[in-house]
Structures are given as structure tokens and as C-alpha cells.
C-alpha positions, 0 to 999 in steps of 0.5 A: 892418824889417818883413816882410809878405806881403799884394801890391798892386801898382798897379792898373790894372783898369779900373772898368766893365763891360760887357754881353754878349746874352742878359740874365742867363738866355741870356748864356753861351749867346750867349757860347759859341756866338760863341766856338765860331764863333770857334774853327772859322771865325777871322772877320774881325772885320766878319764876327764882328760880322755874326755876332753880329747875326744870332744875337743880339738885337744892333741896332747894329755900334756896340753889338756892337763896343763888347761885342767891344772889352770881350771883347778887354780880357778875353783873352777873344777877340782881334780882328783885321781880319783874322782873329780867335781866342780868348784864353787865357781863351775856350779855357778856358772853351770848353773846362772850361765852369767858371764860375771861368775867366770870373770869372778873366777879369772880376776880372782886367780889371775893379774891384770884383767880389772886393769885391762878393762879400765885401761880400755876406757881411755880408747881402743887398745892393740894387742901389744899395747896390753902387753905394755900396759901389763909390764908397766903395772906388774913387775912380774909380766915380764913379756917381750912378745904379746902372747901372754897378753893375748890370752887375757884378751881373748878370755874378755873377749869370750866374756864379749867385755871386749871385742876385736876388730882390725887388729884394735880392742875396744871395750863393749857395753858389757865390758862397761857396765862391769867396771860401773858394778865392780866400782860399786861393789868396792864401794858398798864393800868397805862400808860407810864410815861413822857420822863426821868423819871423812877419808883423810880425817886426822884422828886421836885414839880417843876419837877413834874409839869415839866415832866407832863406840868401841875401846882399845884399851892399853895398846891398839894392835894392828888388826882389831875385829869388833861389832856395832850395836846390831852385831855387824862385824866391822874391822879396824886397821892400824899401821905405822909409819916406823913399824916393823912392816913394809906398810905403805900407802900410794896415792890413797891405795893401801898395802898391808903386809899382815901380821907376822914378824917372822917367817911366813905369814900364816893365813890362819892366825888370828888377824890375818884370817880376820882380813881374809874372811873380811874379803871374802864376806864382804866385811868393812874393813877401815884402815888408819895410818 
């Protein structure tokens, strides 16, 4: 077997963003006013709406509910008939002002930012160019004009990762610096692997369970959850070939499908709600194949 250490679960961020008033230079200012209502007033989400009009230039409920509805997705906000608050990632950024919790936000709710920023290391991009570039990687960008692609611009543009002159993208020191972390963070997140073996290793179940001081017993299931000698949490990976899910490994990427045979998967059953809290916790997860 083969271990590997690059986690991709299927995705299913959606493909397009959305907006929010302000344009690019007034945008964050729009948006940490309305949360700052949120977190003193807890509006129903008719008055939150009424809100935004009045303090923005906003000209439809329609339009307003279609930028809440997206805010919502992102945990940004939480809307309610009742009353409304703030997300997780809305307190944070109310409260640290850091740029990188909305980029948290956005690239965790939405496709093609990440590959965007890295795309604009090799130079300078126009707005059509992201447009290709976003086709060329997702089967559902399905764009014939840039106007979808112009909106990811303008939320790394807000974010100042990128800026704009002349009709050209280029990536800034800040937009930079946040691939060099976001690499680390990959990199600290799956952990290290035990001493003498390597990504490409070709390892007998005897050896794993060896280098990981653990055992499998009769027969390795697919997502194995386990503990090192000083209780931190780690997970073990299995696939198949010729097993019965659409497992594949590209270019040292890995996509795993899950478990379940039948149906959806569920998010709750026990392996998948493994990987997920893995993600989510920061937990090693390291792959075989």
C-alpha cells in the first residue's frame, strides 16, 4: 500500500458568489456596520432587510434577501423570523477585524478562490482570464461572460489579496503571504508521518500497524480513528483500487468518496463524521491506497 498525506473529500462548496454594497472600497464598512446592528439589535430578518436599505444603496427587498441568503451560507450571519445573530465566522470578524477570517468564510463556502490567488502567482491576470481559469478547473463554472468571475475578484480585492489596475489583476503582498500560510497550515494539518516512512512508501498491514503502534485485527475498514501513546487523535485511511467506491488518486491528490454503499452518504455515520471533525479539528488524517 501506498500512504499519502494530500485530503480531498468531495466537494461541495458551491461555484458562485455573491455581492454585498458598498462596491469594492465601501464594502466592509457596509458589512461590519450590519453586523454590528445584528449583534446589538437581534432583528427579525424584515427589519434587518429594512435596515440594509436604508443604510446602503440597496433598491430591492429581493436584492437584500438574495446578499443575506448568501451571508447566511457563509456563517456569516444567521437569519431567523424571528430573531437574527451572527455566525461564528461574523463574531470573528467583528471582533479581530482580520481580513483572513472572511477569506476563511468565503473559501470555505465557496469554489475557486484558493485557485485563483495561486493561478495569479505565475503574473498579473485579466478578468476574463479568471473566467477561463475557473472553467478550466470546475466542471460546474459554467460561464460564457466574466461576470461570476468578477465578483471572486472583487471579494480578493476587498480583502486587498488582490488589486486591479488597467484592466489587469495582480496578486499583492497580502494576497502572498496568505498562500505561504495557507500551504503551512496543509502542511502542519496532516501531521507528520512516523519515523521511516515517507509519502510513497509501499507498506504490508504488518508494517503499518508497526510504524503507527497500533492493529487492525482481522480486517482494515476504510476510515480507522485511533490515539498515540499521549492521546492524540490521528486517522488512518484506507482504499482500494477495485473497491466499490470511485476512490482515485491524481497527481498525489486524493479524493475519497466515504462510506456508504447505498444512498446518500450520511454526514453522521461513524467514519464520515470521523473525517469531518478531523477537518474541522485539525486532526491527521493519513491516506493509503
Amino acid at each position: 500500500m501506498a500512504i499519502w498525506y494530500d485530503y480531498q473529500m468531495t466537494d461541495d462548496r458551491r461555484m458562485t458568489t455573491d455581492r454585498f454594497y458598498g462596491g469594492v472600497s465601501n464594502r466592509l464598512q457596509n458589512l461590519r456596520s450590519m453586523l454590528a446592528y445584528i449583534r446589538d439589535e437581534h432583528p427579525t430578518q424584515s427589519e434587518l432587510t429594512q435596515w440594509v436599505i436604508k443604510n446602503t444603496n440597496a433598491g430591492s427587498s429581493d436584492a437584500v434577501n438574495r446578499h443575506l441568503t448568501f451571508l447566511d451560507s457563509l456563517n456569516i450571519i444567521e437569519l431567523s423570523s424571528a430573531r437574527c445573530g451572527l455566525g461564528d465566522y461574523g463574531q470573528q470578524w467583528l471582533d479581530n477585524h482580520n481580513h483572513e477570517t472572511l477569506y476563511e468564510a468565503l473559501s470555505s463556502g465557496v469554489k475557486g478562490f484558493d485557485t485563483i490567488l495561486k493561478a495569479l502567482q505565475d503574473g498579473p491576470m485579466t478578468d476574463e482570464d479568471i473566467m477561463n481559469l475557473l472553467v478550466s478547473e470546475f466542471d460546474e463554472a459554467e460561464m460564457s461572460k466574466p461576470g461570476p468571475a468578477v465578483r471572486h475578484r472583487e471579494w480578493l480585492q476587498v480583502l486587498e489579496f488582490v488589486e486591479r489596475e488597467d484592466g489587469m489583476n495582480e496578486l499583492t503582498s497580502a494576497g502572498q503571504k496568505r498562500l505561504e500560510e495557507k500551504a503551512q497550515t496543509q502542511i502542519t494539518s496532516v501531521g507528520t508521518a512516523p519515523s521511516g516512512v515517507s509519502v510513497g512508501d509501499h507498506l504490508s498491514q504488518e508494517e503499518i500497524e508497526e510504524a503507527f503502534e497500533t492493529g487492525f485485527g482481522y480486517q482494515i475498514t476504510g476510515i480507522n480513528p485511533r490515539r498515540d501513546d499521549h492521546d492524540r487523535r490521528y486517522v488512518l485511511v484506507f482504499a482500494n483500487e477495485d473497491g466499490p467506491y470511485d476512490d482515485t488518486v491524481t497527481q498525489g491528490q486524493f479524493e475519497y468518496i466515504g462510506e456508504g454503499l447505498s444512498g446518500d452518504q450520511s454526514e453522521t455515520s461513524p467514519g464520515n463524521s470521523t473525517l469531518i471533525d478531523a477537518i474541522s479539528s485539525d486532526i491527521p488524517v493519513h491516506f493509503f491506497y
